[in-house]
C-alpha positions in Angstrom: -13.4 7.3 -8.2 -12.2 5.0 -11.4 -12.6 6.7 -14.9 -13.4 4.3 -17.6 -12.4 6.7 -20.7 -13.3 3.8 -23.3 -17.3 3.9 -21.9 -16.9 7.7 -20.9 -17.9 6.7 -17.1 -17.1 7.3 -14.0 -17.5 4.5 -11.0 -17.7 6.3 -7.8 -17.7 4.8 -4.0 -20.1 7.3 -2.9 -20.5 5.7 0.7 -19.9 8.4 3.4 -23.8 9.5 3.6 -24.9 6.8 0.8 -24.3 3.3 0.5 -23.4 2.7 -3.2 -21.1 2.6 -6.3 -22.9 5.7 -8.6 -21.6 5.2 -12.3 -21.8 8.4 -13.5 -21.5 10.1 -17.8 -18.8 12.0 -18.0 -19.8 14.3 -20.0 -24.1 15.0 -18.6 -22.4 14.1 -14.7 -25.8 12.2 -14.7 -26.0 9.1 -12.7 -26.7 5.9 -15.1 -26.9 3.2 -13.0 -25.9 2.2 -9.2 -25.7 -0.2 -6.7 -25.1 -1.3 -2.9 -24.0 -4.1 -1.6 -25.0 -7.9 -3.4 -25.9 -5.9 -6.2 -29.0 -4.8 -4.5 -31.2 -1.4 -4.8 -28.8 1.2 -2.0 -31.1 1.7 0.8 -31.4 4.3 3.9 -30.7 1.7 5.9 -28.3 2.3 9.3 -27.1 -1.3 10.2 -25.6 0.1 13.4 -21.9 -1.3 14.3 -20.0 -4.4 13.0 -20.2 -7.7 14.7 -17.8 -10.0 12.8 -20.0 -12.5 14.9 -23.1 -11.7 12.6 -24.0 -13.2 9.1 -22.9 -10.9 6.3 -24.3 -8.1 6.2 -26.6 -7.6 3.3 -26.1 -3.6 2.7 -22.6 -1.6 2.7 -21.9 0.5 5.5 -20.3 3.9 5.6 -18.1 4.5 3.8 -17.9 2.4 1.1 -14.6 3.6 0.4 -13.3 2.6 -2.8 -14.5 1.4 -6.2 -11.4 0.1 -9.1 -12.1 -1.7 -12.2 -9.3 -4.2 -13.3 -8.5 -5.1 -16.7 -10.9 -7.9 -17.4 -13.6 -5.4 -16.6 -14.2 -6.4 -12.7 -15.1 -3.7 -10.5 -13.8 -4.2 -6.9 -15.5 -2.2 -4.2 -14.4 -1.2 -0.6 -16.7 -2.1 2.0 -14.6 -0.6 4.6 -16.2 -1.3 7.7 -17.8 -4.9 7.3 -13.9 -5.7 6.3 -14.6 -7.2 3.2 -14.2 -6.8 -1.0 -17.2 -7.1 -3.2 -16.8 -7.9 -6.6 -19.2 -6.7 -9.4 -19.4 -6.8 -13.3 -19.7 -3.4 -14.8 -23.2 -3.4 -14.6 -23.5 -4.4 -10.7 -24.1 -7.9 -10.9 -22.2 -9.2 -7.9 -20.1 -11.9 -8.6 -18.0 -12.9 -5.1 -16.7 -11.1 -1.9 -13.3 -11.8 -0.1 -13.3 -11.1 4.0 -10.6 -9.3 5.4 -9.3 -9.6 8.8 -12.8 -9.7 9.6 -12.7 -9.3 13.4 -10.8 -5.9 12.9 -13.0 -3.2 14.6 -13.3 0.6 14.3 -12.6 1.9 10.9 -12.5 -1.5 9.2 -9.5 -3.3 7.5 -10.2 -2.5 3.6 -9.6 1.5 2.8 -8.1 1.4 -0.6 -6.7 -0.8 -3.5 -4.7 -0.6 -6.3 -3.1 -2.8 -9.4 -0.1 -4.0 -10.3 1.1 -2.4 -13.6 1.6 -5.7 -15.0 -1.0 -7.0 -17.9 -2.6 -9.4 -15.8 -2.6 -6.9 -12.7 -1.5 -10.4 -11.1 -1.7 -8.3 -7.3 -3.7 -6.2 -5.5 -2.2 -3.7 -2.8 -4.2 -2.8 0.1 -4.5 -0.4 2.4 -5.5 -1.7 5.4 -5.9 1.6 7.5 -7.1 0.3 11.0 -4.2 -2.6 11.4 -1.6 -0.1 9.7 -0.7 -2.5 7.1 -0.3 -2.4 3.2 -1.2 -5.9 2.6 -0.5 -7.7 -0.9 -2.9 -10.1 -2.5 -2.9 -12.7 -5.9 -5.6 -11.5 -7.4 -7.2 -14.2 -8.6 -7.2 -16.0 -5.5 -7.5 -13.1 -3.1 -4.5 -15.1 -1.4 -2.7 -12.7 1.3 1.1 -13.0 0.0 2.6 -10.6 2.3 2.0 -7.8 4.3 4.3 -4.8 5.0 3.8 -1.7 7.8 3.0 -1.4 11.2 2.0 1.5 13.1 4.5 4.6 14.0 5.9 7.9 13.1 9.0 6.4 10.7 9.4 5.9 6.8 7.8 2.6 6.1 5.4 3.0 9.0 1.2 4.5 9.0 -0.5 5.9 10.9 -3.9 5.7 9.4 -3.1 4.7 6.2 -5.9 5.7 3.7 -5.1 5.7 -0.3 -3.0 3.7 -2.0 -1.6 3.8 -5.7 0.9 2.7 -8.3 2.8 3.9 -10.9 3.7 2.7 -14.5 7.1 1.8 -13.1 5.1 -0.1 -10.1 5.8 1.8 -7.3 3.7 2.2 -4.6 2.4 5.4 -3.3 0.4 5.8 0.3 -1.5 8.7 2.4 -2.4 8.7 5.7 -5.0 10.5 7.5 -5.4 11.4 11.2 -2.3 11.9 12.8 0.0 10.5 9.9 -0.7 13.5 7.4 2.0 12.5 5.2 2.9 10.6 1.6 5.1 7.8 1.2 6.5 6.4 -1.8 7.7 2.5 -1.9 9.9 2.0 -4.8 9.4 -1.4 -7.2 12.4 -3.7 -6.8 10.8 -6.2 -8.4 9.8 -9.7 -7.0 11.7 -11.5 -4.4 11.5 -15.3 -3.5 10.1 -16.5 -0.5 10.4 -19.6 1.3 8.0 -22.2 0.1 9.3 -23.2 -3.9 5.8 -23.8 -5.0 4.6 -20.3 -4.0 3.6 -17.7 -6.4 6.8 -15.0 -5.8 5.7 -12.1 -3.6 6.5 -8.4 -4.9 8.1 -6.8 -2.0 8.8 -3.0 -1.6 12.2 -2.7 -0.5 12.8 1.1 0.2 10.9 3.7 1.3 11.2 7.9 1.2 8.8 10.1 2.4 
């Protein structure tokens, strides 16, 4: 869920049994106005498993799993299992989609995402649940930086990580579900250079807690 105080609304990924983003008012909890996937009317519909071999397909499936609005007023939408990001105006016009790791199987590659604190929100962490990754993005571009993670018991690895979230500072927080049960915390250290000189830099967590 993403509160946006300014309209009083609430933008919800309501995708375990449905297959939509429900914007909800605050204040009546009725629903105003929703969407699935392409911006299209939500349907019933049970599209049976992924293929990454098939076209696109044209409904979410369950669970849509997240649903964040950046600062420029984009609302980015977990569609967990088909592996990919949709993007949508506040009013569900869809505007693009970004594939992720599209041949991951199972539970799908995009489970969460959150901002960077800065003014542009220049990144996007994900939580990429299935490959036990945190993956970082330029948002603009929805260019994979870096990635960090891999699967295990110790601090800095998931095992099914689920959420993801920062801080004002920019720190990274993660759950995991299934066996992992935990919280980690990945504190900001701020952006380190990486090899190639005409790169963006790449904002790299460089210790973890528990």
């Amino acid at each position: 869920m993403f509160i946006d105080p300014k309209a009083n609304e609430a933008y919800v990924a309501d995708g375990y049994l449905n297959h939509r983003v429900a914007v909800i008012d605050l204040d009546s909890g009725k629903i105003k106005r929703m969407w699935g996937a392409y911006g299209k009317p939500p349907t019933d519909e049970v599209l049976g498993r992924y293929n990454p071999s098939d076209p696109p397909a044209q409904q979410f499936r369950n669970p849509v799993h997240c649903a964040e609005m950046s600062v420029d007023g984009l609302v980015y939408v977990c569609d967990r299992p088909n592996d990919r990001v949709q993007v949508f105006t506040k009013e569900g016009k869809f505007v693009t989609e970004h594939f992720i790791h599209k041949d991951t199987l199972a539970d799908g590659s995009v489970w969460d995402i959150a901002f960077s604190k800065d003014p542009q929100q220049q990144f996007i962490y994900m939580a990429d649940g299935a490959n036990e990754h945190v993956r970082i993005f330029e948002r603009k571009s929805m260019t994979e930086l870096t990635h960090f993670g891999y699967g295990g018991r110790q601090p800095g690895m998931f095992l099914g990580v689920h959420s993801i979230a920062t801080d004002s500072k920019g720190n990274i927080y993660t759950t995991e579900t299934y066996t992992g049960k935990r919280l980690q915390k990945f504190v900001n250290k701020g952006l380190a250079a990486i090899t190639k000189p005409s790169a963006a830099p790449t904002p790299w967590p460089a210790k973890t807690g528990n």
